[in-house]
Structures are given as structure tokens and as C-alpha cells.
C-alpha positions in Angstrom: -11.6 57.1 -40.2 -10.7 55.6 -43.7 -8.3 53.3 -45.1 -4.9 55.1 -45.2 -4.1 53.3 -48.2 -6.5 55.2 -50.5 -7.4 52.1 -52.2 -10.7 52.9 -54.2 -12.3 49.7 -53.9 -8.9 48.1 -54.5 -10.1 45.8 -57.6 -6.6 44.1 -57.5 -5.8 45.4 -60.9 -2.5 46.3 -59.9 0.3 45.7 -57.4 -0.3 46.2 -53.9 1.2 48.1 -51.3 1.1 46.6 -47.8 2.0 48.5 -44.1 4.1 46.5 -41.7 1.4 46.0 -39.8 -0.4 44.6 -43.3 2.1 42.4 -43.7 2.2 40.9 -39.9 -1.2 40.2 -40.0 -1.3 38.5 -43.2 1.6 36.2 -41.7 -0.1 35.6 -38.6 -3.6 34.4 -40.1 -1.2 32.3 -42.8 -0.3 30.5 -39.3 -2.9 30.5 -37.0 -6.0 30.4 -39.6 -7.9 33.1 -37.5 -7.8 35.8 -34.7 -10.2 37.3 -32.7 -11.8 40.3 -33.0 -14.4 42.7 -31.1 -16.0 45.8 -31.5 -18.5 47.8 -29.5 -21.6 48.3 -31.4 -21.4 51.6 -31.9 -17.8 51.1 -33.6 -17.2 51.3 -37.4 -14.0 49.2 -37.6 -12.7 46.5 -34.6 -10.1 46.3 -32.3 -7.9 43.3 -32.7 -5.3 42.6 -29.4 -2.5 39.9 -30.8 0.2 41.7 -32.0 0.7 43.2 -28.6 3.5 45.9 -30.0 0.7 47.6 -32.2 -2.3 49.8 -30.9 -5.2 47.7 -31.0 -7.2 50.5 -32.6 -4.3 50.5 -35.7 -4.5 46.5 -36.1 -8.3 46.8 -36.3 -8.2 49.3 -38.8 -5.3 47.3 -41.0 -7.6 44.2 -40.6 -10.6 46.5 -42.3 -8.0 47.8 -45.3 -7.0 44.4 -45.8 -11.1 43.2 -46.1 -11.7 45.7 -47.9 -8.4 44.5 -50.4 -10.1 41.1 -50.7 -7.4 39.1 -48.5 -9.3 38.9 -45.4 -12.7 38.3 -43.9 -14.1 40.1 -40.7 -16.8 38.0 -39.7 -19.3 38.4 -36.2 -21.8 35.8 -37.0 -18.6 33.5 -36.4 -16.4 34.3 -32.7 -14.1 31.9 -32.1 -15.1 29.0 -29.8 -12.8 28.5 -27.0 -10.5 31.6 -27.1 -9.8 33.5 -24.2 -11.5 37.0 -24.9 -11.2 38.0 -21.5 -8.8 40.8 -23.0 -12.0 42.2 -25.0 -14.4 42.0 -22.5 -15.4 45.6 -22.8 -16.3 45.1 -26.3 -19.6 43.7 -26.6 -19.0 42.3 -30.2 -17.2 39.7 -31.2 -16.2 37.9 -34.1 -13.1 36.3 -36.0 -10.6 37.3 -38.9 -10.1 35.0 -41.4 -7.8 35.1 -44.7 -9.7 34.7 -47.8 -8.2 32.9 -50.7 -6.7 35.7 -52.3 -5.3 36.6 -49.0 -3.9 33.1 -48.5 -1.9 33.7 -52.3 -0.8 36.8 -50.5 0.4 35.3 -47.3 
């Protein structure tokens, strides 16, 4: 599964086009700094549960167009301390989204 945006490597050279779902996630790190995020190991791109009206398998895969754009970071060295990831417990990886600075222009 790829990015449905096409991108190439998305060098920023140009406007960019954001999904909905792009766009709601950008706001929602621009307010809560980061969300959760898990994976099972075997799992090229995470699932990510807090936009409850999206498929977490879509939101995963907007949060890995939008790293892959620059404006956020996946990160699994770093879960979040203190979050209830009771909703991911049958993902065995987890780890934290994060804007980056460019992504916090964008938001």
C-alpha cells in the first residue's frame, strides 16, 4: 500500500494537496501536540484510533503520507507516557505522532 497522493519524495517544491483526513490530523496535532500510534510488527504503516469517524487503517496511512511530506514524525522509540492504549492493545508496537516544524507552518 502506497501513499495515494503520488508524492515522489514530496520535496515541498510546490503547493500541496491535503485529504480531509490530512487536514484533520494536522489540526488535531496543532492542538494536542501528539497522538498515539501502534502497529504490529509485521505492519508497514500504523493504525492511529482518534478520529473515531475514520478507519483506523486510513488515518495510519494519512499519518505515513504526511511523514513522508515532512509535516509529521512517526516515532516508536517515544509512546506516550500515561495514555490510555487499552484501545491498541492488540498492536504490540507503540509509539507517538508528532508535527514537525514544517508541519506546525502547515497546521
Amino acid at each position: 500500500m502506497g501513499c495515494s497522493k503520488n508524492c515522489n519524495g514530496c520535496s515541498g517544491c510546490g503547493p500541496m494537496e491535503l485529504t480531509e483526513l490530512e487536514v484533520r490530523l494536522l489540526a488535531l496535532l496543532g492542538q494536542l501536540a501528539f497522538l498515539p500510534i501502534a502497529r504490529k510488527p509485521v505492519d508497514e504503516y500504523p493504525v492511529c484510533m482518534e478520529l473515531p469517524e475514520y478507519a483506523p487503517e486510513n488515518t495510519g496511512l494519512a499519518l505515513a503520507c504526511l511523514e513522508k511530506r515532512g509535516l509529521v514524525d512517526l516515532s516508536y522509540d517515544a509512546p506516550l507516557k500515561g495514555a490510555d492504549m487499552s484501545v491498541y492493545a492488540g498492536y504490540t508496537v507503540h509509539g507517538s505522532a508528532a508535527l514537525t516544524e514544517r508541519g506546525q507552518q502547515a497546521a
